[in-house]
N, C-alpha and C positions, 0 to 999 in steps of 0.2 A: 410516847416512849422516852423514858429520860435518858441523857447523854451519857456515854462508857466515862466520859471524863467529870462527870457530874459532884462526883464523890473525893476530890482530888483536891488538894493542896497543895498553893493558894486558891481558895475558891475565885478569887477575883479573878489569878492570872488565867485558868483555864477555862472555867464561864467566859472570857475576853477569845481565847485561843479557840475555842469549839465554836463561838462564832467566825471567826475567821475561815476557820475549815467549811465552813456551811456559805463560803464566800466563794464562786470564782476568781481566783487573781494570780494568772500568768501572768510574766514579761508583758507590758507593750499592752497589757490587756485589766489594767487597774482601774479602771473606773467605779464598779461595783465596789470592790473593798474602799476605796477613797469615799464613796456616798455612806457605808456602813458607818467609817472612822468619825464624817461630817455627822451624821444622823445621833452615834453617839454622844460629841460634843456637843451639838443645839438641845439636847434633850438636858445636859446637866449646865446651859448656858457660858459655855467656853467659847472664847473668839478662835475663827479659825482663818487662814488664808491660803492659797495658792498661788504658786508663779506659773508663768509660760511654760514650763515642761509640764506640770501636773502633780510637783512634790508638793504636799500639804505640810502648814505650820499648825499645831494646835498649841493655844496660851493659856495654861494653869495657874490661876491666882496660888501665891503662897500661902501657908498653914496660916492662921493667924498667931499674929505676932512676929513675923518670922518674912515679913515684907520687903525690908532693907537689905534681908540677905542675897547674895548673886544669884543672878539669873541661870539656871541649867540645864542644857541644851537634851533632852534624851532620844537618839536616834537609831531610828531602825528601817529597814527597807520593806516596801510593800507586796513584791512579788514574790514567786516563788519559782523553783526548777518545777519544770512537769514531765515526769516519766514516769513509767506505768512496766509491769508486767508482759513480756506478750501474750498469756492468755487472758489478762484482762480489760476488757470492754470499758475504756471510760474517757467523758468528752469532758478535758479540762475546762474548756470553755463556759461550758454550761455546769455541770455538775461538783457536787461538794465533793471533801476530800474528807473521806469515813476512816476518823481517828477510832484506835483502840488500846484497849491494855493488856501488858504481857508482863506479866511481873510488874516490874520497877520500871518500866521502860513503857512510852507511847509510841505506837507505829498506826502506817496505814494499810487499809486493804489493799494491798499488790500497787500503790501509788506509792509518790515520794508523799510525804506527812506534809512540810511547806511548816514547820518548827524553823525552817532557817527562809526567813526569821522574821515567822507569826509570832514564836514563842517573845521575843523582845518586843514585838510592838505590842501584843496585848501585858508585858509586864508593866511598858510603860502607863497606858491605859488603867493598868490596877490601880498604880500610883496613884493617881487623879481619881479613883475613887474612893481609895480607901481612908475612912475616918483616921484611924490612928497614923498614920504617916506621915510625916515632920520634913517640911521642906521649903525652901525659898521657893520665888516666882517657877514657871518650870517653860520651858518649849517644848511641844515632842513635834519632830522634825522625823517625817515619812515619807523617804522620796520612793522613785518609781523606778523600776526596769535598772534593777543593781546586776540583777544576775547575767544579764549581755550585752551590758557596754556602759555600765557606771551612767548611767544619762542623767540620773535628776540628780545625782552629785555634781556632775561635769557644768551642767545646764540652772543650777540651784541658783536662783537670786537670794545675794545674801544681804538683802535689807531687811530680809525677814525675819531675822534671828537677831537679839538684842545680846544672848548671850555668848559670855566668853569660855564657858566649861561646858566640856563634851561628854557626855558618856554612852559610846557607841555599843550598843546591845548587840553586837552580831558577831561574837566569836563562838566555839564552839569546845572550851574544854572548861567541865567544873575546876575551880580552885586555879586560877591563872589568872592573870594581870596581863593582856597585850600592849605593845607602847611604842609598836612602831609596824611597821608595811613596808612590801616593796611597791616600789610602782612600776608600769609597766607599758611597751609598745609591740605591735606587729610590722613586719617588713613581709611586703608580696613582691614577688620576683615573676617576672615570665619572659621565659629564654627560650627564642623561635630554635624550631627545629626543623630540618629540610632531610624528606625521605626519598626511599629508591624502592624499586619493585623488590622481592624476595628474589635471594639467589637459586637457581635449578637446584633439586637434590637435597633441600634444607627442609628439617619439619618444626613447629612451633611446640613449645612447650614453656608451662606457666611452673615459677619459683613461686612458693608462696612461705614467707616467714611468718607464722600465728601463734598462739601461747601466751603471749608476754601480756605481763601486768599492766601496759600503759599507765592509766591513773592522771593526776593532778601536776600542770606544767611545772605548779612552783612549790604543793606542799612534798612532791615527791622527786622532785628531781635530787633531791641531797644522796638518795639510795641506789642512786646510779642505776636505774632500771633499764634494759633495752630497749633501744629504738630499731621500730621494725624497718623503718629506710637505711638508716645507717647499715644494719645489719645484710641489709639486700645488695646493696652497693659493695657491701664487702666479697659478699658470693661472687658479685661477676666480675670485680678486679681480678680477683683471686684465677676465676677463670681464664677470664685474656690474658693474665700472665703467665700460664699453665699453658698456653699456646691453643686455648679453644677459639674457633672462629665461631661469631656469637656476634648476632644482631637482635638490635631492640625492637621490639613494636612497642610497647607502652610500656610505662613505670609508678605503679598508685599503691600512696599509703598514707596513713592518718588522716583523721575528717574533721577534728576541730584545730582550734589554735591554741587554745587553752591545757591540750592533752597530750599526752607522751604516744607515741603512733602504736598501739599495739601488733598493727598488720600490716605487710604491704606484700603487691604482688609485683613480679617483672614475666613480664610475656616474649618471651626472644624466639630465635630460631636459631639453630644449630645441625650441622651436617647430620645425616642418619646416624653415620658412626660415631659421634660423637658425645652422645647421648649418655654412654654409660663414663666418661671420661666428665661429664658433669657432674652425675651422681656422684664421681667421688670426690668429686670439690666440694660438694656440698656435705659429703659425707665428714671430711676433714676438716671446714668450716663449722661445723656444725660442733665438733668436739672442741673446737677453741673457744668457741662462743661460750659452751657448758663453762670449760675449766675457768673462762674469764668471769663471767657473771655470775657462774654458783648458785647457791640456794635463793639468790634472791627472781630466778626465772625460771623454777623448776616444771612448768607446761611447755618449754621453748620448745619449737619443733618447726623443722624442714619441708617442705613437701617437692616434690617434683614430678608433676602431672603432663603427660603429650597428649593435643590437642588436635581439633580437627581442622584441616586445612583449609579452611574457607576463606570467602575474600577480605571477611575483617584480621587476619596476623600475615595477609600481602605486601602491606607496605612498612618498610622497616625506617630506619634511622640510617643515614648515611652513617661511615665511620665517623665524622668531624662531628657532627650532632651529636651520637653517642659518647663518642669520649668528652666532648665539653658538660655533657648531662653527668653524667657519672663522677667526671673531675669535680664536680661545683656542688654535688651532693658528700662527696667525699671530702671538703674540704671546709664546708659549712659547720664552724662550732655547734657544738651541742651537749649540753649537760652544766654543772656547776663551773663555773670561771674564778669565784672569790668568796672567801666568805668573811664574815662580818666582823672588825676589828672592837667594837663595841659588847656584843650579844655573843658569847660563846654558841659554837654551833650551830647561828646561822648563817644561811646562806647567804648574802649580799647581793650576787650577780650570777645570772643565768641569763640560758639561750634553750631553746628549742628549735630543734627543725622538724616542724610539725604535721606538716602536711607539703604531699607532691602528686600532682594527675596530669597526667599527659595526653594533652589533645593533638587533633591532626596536624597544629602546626605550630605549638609552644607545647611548653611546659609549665606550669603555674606550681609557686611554692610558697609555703607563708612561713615564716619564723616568727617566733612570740620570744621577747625578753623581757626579764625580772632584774630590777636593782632597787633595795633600798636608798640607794646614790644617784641622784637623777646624774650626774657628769659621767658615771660608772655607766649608766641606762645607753645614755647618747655614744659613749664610745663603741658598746657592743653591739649597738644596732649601726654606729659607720663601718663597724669591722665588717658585720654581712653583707653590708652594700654594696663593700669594695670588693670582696668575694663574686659576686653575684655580676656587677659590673666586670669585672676582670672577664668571666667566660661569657660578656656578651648578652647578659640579660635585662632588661628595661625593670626598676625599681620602684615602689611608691610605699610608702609609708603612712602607714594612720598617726592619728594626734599620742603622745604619750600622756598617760595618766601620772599623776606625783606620787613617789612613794612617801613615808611617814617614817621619819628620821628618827630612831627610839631617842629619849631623853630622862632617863632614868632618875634625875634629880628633879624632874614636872613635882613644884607644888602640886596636879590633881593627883598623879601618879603614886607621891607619897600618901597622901589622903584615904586613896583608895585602899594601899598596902594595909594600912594600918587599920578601917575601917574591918577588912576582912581578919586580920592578926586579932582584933579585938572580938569579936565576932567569936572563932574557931580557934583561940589558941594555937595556930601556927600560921606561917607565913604564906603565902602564895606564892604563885611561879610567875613570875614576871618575862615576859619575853616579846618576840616579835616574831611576826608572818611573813615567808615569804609568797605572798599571795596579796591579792587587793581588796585593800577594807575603801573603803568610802573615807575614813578619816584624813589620809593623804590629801584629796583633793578638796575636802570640805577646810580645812587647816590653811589651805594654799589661797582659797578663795576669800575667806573669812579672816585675815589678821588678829593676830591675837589672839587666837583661839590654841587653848591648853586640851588636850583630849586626853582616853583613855577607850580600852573597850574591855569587855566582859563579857560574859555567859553560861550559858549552864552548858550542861553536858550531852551533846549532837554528834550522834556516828553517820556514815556510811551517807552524808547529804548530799545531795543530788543525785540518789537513788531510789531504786521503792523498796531498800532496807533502811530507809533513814529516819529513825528513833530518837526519842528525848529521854532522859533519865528523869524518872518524878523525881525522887528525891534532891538530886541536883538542882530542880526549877525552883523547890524547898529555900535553898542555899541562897540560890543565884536574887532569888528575889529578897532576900533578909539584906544579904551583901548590897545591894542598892539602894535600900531602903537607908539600912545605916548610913551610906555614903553621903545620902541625900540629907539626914537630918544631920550629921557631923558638918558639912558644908555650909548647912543653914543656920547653925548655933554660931555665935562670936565666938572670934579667935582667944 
């Protein structure tokens, strides 16, 4: 039975992309698409290498004639998100990921597609085969496991790469020019907490904040979306200052570090009569919240549920626990901090507080920050520190990744511009991410190294609504193509 994609334009790139799809290749789980990428390359006689992490080099002789021109690096990442439907049945591990067409647009059956970014590596792959395409030497450079925790950029030996031009295949909007990242670290906190039995007379009941959009730590933090801790933390100030006596048993929201917390719950106890003196804290809170956030959280919603009294909502939080948990949640930056003195309307620097669960005898919290300013990065991660220290909590820190400094006068950057202006008779959008490309760290590693990124047209990635525009992929791959032989003709 031939492929839904069979029919499609560029044959190269999607004949490339439909094998992919018929590849398993999670995170952490690349081996198979790396033997597919190998098995490619020895079949058309291209050198190929690998380092210690498992990133693959592949080496493309130039067009002929076209030998002397620079070397160009084209890069894209091998894995992909795997998320699926809950009614559908499917072992990423093992099983392909069954692309289709809708219109103008490729999706998957109830999976994420893994277009971000198969679709870049099998363009690169086109390249290299296709007769007509005009290019110097080329590298395609395929590292491993981008999507949770940058590794084969971080871990990348860069003796492998001769070249000094980048062109990083993995952004996700037709007609745009990326030129710069943020980069970015985690800070985990865990602040012991010391309990007491339940008071006589008191019954438990669970707050729960649900609705909110959550979303992307750093493409969406600019829109100020709610955080569900922050917002919980604000119900039970609101309350103790209202004079409710109010004890904690647990406090959990957000599950990645990466994500704006859509939900959190808080499990308290509260005198019998009390109860309705909550509610209308909550009910009060709950109208400030609307009027403050507005249309951009219109599912926002309160709940307040009473629970059964069993031995798990027995032990509470002394008072001095609770208030130092609640002071250091309320106190922890969160949202935009700066924005970008270079790039209109970006962001520069951000924070998230992203996640909080509380066990029997700490509390565990992770904050995730973004700055395309690594001194910007290191400040806002010592501000949480000092926060987090101040009430008493033990700190650690993972490695920071680099962000990608835009530099909008980049000889490749102009290249590029102009490659596409030629092309489409108009300009592209030139801008920058706040979020983490691989080119920060590859840049950082590599001296010398000039980048740019590109792509076609990618919604809703890291979902199983996540679609590519054919017609975009049309674009995206002419736009390369030109860049590539403009590059490789003398100045």
């Amino acid at each position: 039975m031939s492929s839904p994609l069979s029919s499609l334009e560029p044959k190269l790139v999607w004949s490339h992309f439909d094998a992919i799809c018929g590849v398993p290749h999670p995170s952490k789980s690349e081996e198979k698409i790396v033997q597919l990428v190998v098995d490619w390359a020895a079949d058309r006689g291209l050198e190929t290498q690998r380092d210690a992490a498992g990133s693959l080099v592949v080496r493309v002789p130039a067009s002929p004639g076209h030998e002397t021109a620079p070397t160009v690096v084209l890069q894209g990442h091998l894995d992909m998100v795997c998320e699926k439907n809950n009614d559908v049945e499917h072992d990423f591990d093992t099983e392909p990921i069954r692309p289709r067409v809708d219109g103008d647009w490729v999706k998957a059956e109830g999976t994420t597609l893994g277009a971000d970014n198969g679709v870049g590596v099998a363009t690169a792959m086109a390249i290299a085969d296709d007769p007509d395409a005009i290019h110097g030497p080329l590298e395609i450079l395929c590292t491993i496991d981008e999507e949770t925790g940058l590794t084969g950029a971080k871990q990348l030996d860069p003796s492998m790469l001769a070249g000094r031009l980048m062109v990083n295949l993995d952004t996700e909007e037709d007609g745009a020019v990326y030129i710069g990242c943020a980069g970015g670290a985690d800070t985990m906190a865990k602040l012991p907490l010391a309990r007491r039995r339940a008071l006589i007379g008191s019954v438990p009941v669970r707050l729960t904040v649900r609705g909110l959009r959550g979303g992307h730590s750093g493409l969406n933090i600019i829109e100020n979306r709610g955080n569900a801790i922050k917002l919980v933390v604000r119900v039970l100030t609101a309350a103790l200052a209202d004079g409710i006596e109010l004890d904690l048993v647990r406090l959990d929201g957000g599950s990645k570090h990466n994500a704006i917390p859509r939900e959190c719950v808080a499990v308290c106890r509260v005198a019998s009569d009390a109860v309705d003196a909550l509610s209308s804290v909550i009910t009060q809170c709950k109208a400030a919240f609307v009027e403050e956030l507005g249309a951009i959280e219109p599912d926002l919603d309160i709940v307040l549920d009473t629970l059964d009294d069993d031995e798990q909502v027995q032990q509470v939080l002394n008072v001095h626990a609770r208030d130092r948990l609640l002071l250091l949640l309320d106190a922890l930056p969160h949202g935009v901090l700066a924005m970008s003195r270079e790039v209109a309307g970006l962001v520069e620097t951000s924070t998230n507080l992203a996640v909080v669960a509380t066990g029997e005898q700490d509390a565990e919290m992770v904050m995730s920050h973004r700055s395309s300013v690594m001194p910007a990065l290191f400040a806002v991660r010592q501000q949480v520190a000092s926060c987090c220290r101040l009430a008493g909590a033990s700190v650690s820190e993972d490695d920071a990744y680099p962000g990608w400094k835009p530099n909008p006068s980049s000889p490749l950057v102009q290249q590029t511009v102009k490659a596409f202006a030629d092309l489409f008779g108009s300009q592209p959008a030139v801008k920058a991410i706040h979020a983490g490309l691989e080119c920060g760290l590859l840049i950082e590693k590599i001296p010398g190294m000039d980048a740019v990124s590109i792509g076609p047209e990618i919604r809703n990635a890291h979902s199983p609504d996540e679609m590519v525009q054919i017609s975009s992929v049309q674009r995206f791959y002419r736009h390369v193509t030109k860049l590539l032989a403009d590059l490789a003709r003398p100045a």
